[in-house]
Backbone as CSV, one residue per row, in Angstrom:
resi,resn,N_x,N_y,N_z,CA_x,CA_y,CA_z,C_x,C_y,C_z
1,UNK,131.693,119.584,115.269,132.266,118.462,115.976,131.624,117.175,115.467
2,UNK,132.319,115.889,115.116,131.556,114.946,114.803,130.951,114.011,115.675
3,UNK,130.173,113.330,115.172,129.180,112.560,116.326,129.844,111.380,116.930
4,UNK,129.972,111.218,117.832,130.217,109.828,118.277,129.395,107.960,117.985
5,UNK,129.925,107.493,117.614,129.270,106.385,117.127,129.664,105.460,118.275
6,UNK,129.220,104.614,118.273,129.381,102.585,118.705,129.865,101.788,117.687
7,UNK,130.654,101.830,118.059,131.717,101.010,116.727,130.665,99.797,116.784
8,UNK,130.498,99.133,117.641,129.808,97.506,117.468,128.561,97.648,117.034
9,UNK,127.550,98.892,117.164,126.445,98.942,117.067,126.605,99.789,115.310
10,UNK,127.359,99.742,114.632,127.728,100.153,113.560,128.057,98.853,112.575
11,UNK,128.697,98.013,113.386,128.818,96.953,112.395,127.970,96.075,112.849
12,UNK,127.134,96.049,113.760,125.926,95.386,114.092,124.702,95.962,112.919
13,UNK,124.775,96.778,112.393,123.794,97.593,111.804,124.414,97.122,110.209
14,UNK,125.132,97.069,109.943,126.214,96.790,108.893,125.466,95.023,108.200
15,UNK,126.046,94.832,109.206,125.770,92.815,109.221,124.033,92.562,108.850
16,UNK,123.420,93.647,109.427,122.070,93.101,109.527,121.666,93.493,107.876
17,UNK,121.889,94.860,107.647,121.353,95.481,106.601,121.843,94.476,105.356
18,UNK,123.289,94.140,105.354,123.905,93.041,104.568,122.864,91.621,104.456
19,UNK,122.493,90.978,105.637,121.649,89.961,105.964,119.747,90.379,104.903
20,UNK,119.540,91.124,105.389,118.296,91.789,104.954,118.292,92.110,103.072
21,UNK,119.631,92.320,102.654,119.789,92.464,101.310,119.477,91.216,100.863
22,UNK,120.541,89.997,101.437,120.783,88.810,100.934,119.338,88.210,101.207
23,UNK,118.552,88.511,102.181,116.952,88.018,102.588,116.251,88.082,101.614
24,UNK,116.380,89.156,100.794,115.250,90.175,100.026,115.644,89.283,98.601
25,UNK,116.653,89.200,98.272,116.904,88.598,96.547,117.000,87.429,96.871
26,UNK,116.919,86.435,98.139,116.267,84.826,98.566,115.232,85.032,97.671
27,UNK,114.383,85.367,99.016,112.987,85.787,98.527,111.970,85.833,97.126
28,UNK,112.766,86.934,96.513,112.437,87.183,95.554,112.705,86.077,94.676
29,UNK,114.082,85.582,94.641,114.337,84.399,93.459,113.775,82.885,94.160
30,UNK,112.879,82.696,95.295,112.898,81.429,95.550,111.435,81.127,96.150
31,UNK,110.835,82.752,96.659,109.591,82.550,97.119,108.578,82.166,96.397
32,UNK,107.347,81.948,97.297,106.236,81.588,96.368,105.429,83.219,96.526
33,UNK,104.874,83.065,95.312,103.585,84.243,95.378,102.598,84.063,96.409
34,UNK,101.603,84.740,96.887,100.468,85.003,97.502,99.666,83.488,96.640
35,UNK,99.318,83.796,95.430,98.236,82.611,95.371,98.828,81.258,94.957
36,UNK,99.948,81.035,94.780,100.722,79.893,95.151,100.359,79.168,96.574
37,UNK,100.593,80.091,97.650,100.332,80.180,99.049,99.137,79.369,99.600
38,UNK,98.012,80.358,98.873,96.454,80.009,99.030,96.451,78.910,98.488
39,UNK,96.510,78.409,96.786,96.196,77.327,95.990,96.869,76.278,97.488
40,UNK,97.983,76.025,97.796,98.988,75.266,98.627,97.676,74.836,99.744
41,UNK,97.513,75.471,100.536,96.854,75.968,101.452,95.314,74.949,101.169
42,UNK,94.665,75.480,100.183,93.611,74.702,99.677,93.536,73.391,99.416
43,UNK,94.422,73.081,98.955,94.837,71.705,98.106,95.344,70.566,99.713
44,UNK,96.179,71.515,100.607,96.209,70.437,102.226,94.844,70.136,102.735
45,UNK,93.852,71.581,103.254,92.615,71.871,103.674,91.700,70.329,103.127
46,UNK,91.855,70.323,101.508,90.738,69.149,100.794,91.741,67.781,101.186
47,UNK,92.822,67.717,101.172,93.110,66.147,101.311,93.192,66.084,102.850
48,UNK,93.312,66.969,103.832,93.082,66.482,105.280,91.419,66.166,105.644
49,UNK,90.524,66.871,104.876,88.924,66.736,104.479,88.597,65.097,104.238
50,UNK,89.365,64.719,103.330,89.785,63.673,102.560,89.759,62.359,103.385
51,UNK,90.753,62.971,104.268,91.663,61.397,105.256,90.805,61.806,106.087
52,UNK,90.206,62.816,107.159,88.890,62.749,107.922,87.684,62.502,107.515
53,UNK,87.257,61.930,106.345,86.172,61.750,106.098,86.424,60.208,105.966
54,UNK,87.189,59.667,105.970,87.587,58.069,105.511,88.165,57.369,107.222
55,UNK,88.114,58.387,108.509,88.351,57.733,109.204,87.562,56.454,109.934
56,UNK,87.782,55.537,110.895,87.092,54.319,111.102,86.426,54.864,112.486
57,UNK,85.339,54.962,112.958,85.176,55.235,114.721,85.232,54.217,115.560
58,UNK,85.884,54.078,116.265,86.208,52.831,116.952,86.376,53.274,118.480
């Protein structure tokens, strides 16, 4: 006997997996690497260092 499905929860599953494909080759063609990330990361860290070390106390 065959199984009964959820039609909506079938093309709910459909849409997402579709979504998750199109996510994955974003990603891949547009993301940054891990030490892209860090370098990024580092480079804000020293110029916010930067502008707090140059503030006035008033």
């Amino acid at each position: 006997m065959a199984e009964i499905i959820n039609l909506n929860r079938a093309r709910k599953t459909k849409t997402r997996a579709e979504k998750r494909k199109i996510a994955d080759q974003n990603a891949q063609k547009f993301g940054r690497t891990k030490g892209e990330k860090k370098r990024d990361d580092v480079i804000a860290a020293k110029a916010k260092d930067h502008v707090d070390q140059h503030k006035l106390d008033t």
